[in-house]
C-alpha positions, 0 to 999 in steps of 0.5 A: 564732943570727942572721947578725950574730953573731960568727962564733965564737959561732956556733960556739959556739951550734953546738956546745952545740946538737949537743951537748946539743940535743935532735932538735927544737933540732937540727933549728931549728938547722940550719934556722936556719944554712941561713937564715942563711948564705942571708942572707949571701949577700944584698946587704943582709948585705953592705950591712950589714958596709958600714955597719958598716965605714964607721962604724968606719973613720971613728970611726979617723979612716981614709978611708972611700972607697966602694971600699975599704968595699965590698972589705971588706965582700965580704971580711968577708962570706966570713968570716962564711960560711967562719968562722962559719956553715959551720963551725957546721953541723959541729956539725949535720951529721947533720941532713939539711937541713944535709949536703944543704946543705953537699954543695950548695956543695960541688958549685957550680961557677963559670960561665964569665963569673964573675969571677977573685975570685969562683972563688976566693971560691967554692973557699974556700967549697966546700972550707969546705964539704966540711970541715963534713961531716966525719963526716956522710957517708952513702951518699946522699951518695956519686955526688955527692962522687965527682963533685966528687972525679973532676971536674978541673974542681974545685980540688984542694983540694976535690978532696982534701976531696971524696976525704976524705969519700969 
């Protein structure tokens, strides 16, 4: 597992590993997809997707202009977290380290200064979020998705996947 990785191998990994991994590759793996959607949060994951965007763009012959690169890049990056590594903990959400992580985004609210794009970027990801602890709520995890359920601060659509895991 690595956060270069196609997205839908990653899932995939995931879900072999759930399924047939013992507790000690379960517990690597999630460790594993917590590191990596940390690291794709990075600027230098985003400069990654940057370069790979500008080669491809120039080996098509399109324009490769900073700022068109750069919102692909972003926009590619919440792809690689909402359709690849997020999903992926689904498959290791009994593992307690990744449901204490996916609850964590799910319970980041944005501050006041953020930008338009990045609430939303953000409540994609928080309800991706919720959606991958599906069946692996525990009464630990109760208060704080009762919170984010009961908050009218939150979007609702993750008030509704709060109020799913509940």
């Amino acid at each position: 597992l690595n956060e270069k990785m196609m997205p839908a191998a990653m899932i995939k990994i995931a879900d072999i590993i759930g399924e047939s991994g013992d507790d000690d590759a379960k517990k690597r793996a999630g460790d594993r997809l917590i590191a990596i959607e940390k690291e794709m949060e990075k600027s230098t994951f985003v400069k990654w997707l940057a370069e790979q965007i500008r080669a491809s763009l120039e080996a098509a012959g399109e324009p490769a202009d900073e700022q068109r690169v750069s919102a692909l890049a972003v926009f590619n990056s919440e792809n690689y977290i909402n359709n690849g590594a997020l999903p992926a903990m689904r498959h290791l959400g009994d593992q307690a380290e990744v449901a204490a992580r996916l609850l964590s985004i799910a319970d980041t609210k944005p501050g006041p200064n953020d930008s338009k794009s990045w609430v939303e970027r953000l409540s994609a990801r928080r309800a991706t979020a919720l959606k991958a602890l599906e069946g692996h709520v525990t009464r630990q995890h109760l208060n704080r998705l009762l919170s984010i359920a009961l908050d009218s601060q939150s979007p609702i659509e993750v008030r509704d996947y709060a109020f799913d895991r509940v």
